[in-house]
C-alpha positions in Angstrom: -5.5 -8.2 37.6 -3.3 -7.5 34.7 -2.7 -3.7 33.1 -5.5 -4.0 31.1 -8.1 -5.0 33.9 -10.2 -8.1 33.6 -10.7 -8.4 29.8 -7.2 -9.4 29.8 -4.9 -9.4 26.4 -5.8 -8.0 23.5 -4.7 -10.6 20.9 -3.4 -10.8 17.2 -3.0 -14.3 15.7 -2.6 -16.2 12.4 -2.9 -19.3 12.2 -2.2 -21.8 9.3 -2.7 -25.6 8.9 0.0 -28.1 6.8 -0.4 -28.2 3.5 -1.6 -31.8 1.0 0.3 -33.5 -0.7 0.3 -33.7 -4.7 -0.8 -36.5 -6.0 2.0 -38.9 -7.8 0.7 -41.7 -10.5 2.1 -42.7 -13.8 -1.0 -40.3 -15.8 -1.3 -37.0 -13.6 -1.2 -36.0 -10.2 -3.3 -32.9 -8.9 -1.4 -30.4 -6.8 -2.7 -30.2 -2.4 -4.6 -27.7 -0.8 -2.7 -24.9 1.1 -3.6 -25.2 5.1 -6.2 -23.8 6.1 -5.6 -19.6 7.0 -7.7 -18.1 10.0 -6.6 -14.8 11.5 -7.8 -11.7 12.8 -5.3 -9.0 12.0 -5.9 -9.2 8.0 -8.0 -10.8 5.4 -8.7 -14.6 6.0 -8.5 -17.8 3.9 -11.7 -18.4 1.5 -12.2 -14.6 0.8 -13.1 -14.2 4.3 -12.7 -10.7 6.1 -10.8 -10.1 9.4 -12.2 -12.8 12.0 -13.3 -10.7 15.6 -11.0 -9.0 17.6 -9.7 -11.5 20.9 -8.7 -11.0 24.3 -7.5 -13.4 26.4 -6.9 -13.7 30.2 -3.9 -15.1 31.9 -4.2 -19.0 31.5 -2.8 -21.6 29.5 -4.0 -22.2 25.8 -3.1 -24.7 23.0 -0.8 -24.9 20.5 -0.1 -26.9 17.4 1.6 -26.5 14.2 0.2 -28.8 11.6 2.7 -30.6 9.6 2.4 -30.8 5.8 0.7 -34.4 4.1 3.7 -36.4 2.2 2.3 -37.4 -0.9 -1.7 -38.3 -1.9 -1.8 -37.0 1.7 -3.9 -34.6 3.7 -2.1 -32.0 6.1 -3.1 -31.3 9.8 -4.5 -29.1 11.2 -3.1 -25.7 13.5 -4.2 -24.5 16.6 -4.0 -21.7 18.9 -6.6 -21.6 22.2 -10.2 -22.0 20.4 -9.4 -21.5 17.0 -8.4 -24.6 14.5 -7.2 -24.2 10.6 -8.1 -27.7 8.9 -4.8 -29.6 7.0 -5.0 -28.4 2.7 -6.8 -31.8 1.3 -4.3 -34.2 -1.0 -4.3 -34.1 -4.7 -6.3 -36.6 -6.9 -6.0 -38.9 -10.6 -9.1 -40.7 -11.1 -10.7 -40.5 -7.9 -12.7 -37.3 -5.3 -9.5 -35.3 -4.1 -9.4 -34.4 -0.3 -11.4 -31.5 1.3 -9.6 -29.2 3.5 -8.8 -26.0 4.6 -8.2 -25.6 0.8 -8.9 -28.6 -1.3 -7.2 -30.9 -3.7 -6.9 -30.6 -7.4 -7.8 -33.6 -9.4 -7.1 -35.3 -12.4 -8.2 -37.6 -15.4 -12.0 -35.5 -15.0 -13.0 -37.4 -18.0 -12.3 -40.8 -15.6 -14.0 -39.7 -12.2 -11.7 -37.4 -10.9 -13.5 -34.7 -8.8 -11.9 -31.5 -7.1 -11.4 -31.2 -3.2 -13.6 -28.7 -1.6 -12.2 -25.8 0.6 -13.5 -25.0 4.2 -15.3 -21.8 4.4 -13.6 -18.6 6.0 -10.0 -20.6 5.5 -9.9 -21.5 2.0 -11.0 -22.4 -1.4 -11.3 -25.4 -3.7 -8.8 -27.0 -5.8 -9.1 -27.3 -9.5 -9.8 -29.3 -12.4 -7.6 -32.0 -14.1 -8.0 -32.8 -17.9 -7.4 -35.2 -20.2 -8.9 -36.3 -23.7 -6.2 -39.3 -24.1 -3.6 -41.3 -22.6 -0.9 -39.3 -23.7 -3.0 -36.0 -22.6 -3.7 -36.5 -18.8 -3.2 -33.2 -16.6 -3.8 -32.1 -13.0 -5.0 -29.5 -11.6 -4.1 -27.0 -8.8 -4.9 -27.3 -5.0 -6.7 -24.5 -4.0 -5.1 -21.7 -1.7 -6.2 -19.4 1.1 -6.4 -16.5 -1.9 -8.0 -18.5 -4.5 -9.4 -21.4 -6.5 -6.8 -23.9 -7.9 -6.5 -23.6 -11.4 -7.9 -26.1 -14.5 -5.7 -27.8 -16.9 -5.9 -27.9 -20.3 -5.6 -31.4 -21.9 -3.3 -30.5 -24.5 -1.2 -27.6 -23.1 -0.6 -27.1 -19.4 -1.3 -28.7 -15.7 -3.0 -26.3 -13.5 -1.9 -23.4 -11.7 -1.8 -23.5 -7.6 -4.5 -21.0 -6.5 -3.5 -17.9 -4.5 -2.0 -17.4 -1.2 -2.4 -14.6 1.2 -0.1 -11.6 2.4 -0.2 -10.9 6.0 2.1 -8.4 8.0 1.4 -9.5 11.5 5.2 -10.4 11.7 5.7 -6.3 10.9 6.5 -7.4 7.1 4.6 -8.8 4.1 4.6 -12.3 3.8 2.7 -14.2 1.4 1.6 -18.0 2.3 -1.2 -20.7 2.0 -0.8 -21.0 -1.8 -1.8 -24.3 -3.8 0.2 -26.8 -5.4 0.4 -26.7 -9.0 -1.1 -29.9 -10.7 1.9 -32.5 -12.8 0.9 -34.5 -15.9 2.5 -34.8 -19.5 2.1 -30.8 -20.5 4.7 -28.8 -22.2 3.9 -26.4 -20.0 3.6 -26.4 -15.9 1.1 -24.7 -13.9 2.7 -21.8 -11.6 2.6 -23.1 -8.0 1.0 -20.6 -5.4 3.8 -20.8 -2.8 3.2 -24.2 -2.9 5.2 -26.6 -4.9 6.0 -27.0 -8.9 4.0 -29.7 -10.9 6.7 -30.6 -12.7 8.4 -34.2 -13.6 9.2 -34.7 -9.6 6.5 -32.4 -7.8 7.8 -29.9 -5.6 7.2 -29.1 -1.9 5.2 -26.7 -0.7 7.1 -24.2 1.6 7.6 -24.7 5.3 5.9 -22.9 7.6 3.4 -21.4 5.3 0.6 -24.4 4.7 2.1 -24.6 0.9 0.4 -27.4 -0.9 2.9 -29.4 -2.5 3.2 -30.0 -6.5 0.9 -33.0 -8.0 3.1 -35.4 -10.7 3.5 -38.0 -13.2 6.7 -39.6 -11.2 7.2 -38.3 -7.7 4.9 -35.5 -6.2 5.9 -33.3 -3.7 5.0 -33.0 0.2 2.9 -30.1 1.8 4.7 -27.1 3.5 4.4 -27.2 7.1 1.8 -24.9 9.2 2.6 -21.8 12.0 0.8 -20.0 14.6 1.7 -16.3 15.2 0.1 -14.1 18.0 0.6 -10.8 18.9 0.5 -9.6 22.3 1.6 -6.3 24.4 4.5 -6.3 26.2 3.5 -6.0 29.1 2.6 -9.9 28.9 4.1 -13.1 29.2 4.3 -16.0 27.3 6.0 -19.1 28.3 6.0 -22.3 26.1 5.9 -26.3 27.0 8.7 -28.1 25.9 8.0 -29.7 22.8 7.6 -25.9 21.1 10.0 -23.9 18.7 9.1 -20.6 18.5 10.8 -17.2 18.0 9.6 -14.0 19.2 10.6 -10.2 18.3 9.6 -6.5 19.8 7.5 -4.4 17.6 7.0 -1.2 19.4 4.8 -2.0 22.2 3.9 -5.7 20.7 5.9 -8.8 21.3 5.0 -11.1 18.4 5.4 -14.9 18.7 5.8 -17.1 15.9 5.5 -21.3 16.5 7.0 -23.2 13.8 6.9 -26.0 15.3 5.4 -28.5 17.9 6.8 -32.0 19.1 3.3 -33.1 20.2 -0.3 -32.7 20.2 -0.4 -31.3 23.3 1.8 -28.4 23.4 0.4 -25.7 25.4 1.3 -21.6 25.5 1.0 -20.1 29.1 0.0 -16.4 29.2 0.6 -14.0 32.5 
């Protein structure tokens, strides 16, 4: 029996998916989905409130950081013991973008292209391409843990990347899970999230935060890896398998863990 009897750890975690990849193609690209966000020590992905509180008992648990989709590619998905995040979905031209923790913007609406949906309590849905000629074709955002993926306008601008979210489970405010802005012919380029630019190359959506990457009329940018962080007193012990990078730091009487990586599917966390 540990300090705290047989309920075992108390647990905080966070826990984000990789990112989509933008779409690249010679019209428009929409931007990726953020990774799906899931944690219980803040607001969640999708709106969602604070999941329930956790304990766990000394055992061994999964854990996997979801790398981000290169390009027209979904991300995969995080996990930490029970609880998964789903990869962002890709971006989209002409065709259904991909689902995922946050979905995929599309683009060319006025051809077929329809908007990746978000999963619900992780993220939300990308947004709307336009176009209303050749010359005129613009994506639109992946959607982010914080918020929908913005439209483009067929004359003026490729969508924004929705919304990520802050979190200070690391003991400061870091924002992540934000959508890749959509690409196309506009003057002007939609603001990315934390995920990557729409721009003439598309860029990447920031590591270790699920950032969708940036949609594009040339070359459209990756999705930012996932991490897990978990929170637990210091009176425990974690102890990783060896395909994990992590980092931890003491916060008072909290030892926090962050995984930013993890060599297999596999990789396993042991807690005493």
């Amino acid at each position: 029996m540990n300090a705290f009897g047989n309920l075992g750890f108390p647990v905080s975690y966070l826990v984000i998916a990789g990112g989509g990849g933008g779409r690249a193609t010679s019209g428009a690209g929409g931007g990726g989905g953020a990774g799906g966000y899931r944690t219980n020590a803040g607001t969640s992905g999708g709106g969602a409130s604070a999941e329930d509180a956790l304990r766990l008992t000394p055992g061994v648990y999964s854990v996997i950081v979801g790398a981000g989709g290169a390009s027209n590619t979904s991300g995969s998905s995080s996990t930490f013991a029970d609880f998964i995040s789903i990869g962002g979905g890709n971006g989209s031209h002409t065709v259904a973008a991909g689902a995922g923790g946050s979905g995929g913007g599309s683009a060319d609406a006025a051809r077929g292209g329809v908007v990746g949906a978000g999963t619900t309590g992780q993220g939300f849905a990308g947004g709307l391409g336009s176009s209303d000629a050749a010359t005129y074709t613009n994506g639109g955002g992946g959607g982010g843990a914080g918020a929908v993926g913005g439209a483009a306008n067929a004359n003026t601008s490729t969508g924004a990347g929705g919304g990520g979210v802050s979190s200070s489970i690391t003991g400061s405010s870091v924002f992540r899970a934000g959508g890749g802005a959509g690409g196309g012919n506009a003057s002007t380029k939609g603001a990315a999230g934390n995920g990557g630019g729409g721009a003439g190359t598309g860029g990447a959506g920031t590591v270790n935060t699920g950032g969708g990457g940036g949609g594009s009329s040339l070359t459209a940018g990756a999705g930012g890896s996932g991490v897990v962080i978990f929170v637990l007193p210091t009176q425990a012990t974690a102890t990783f398998s060896g395909g994990v990078t992590q980092t931890s730091a003491t916060i008072g009487a909290s030892k926090v863990y962050t995984v930013t990586a993890t060599s297999t599917d596999s990789e396993t966390v042991t807690i005493s």
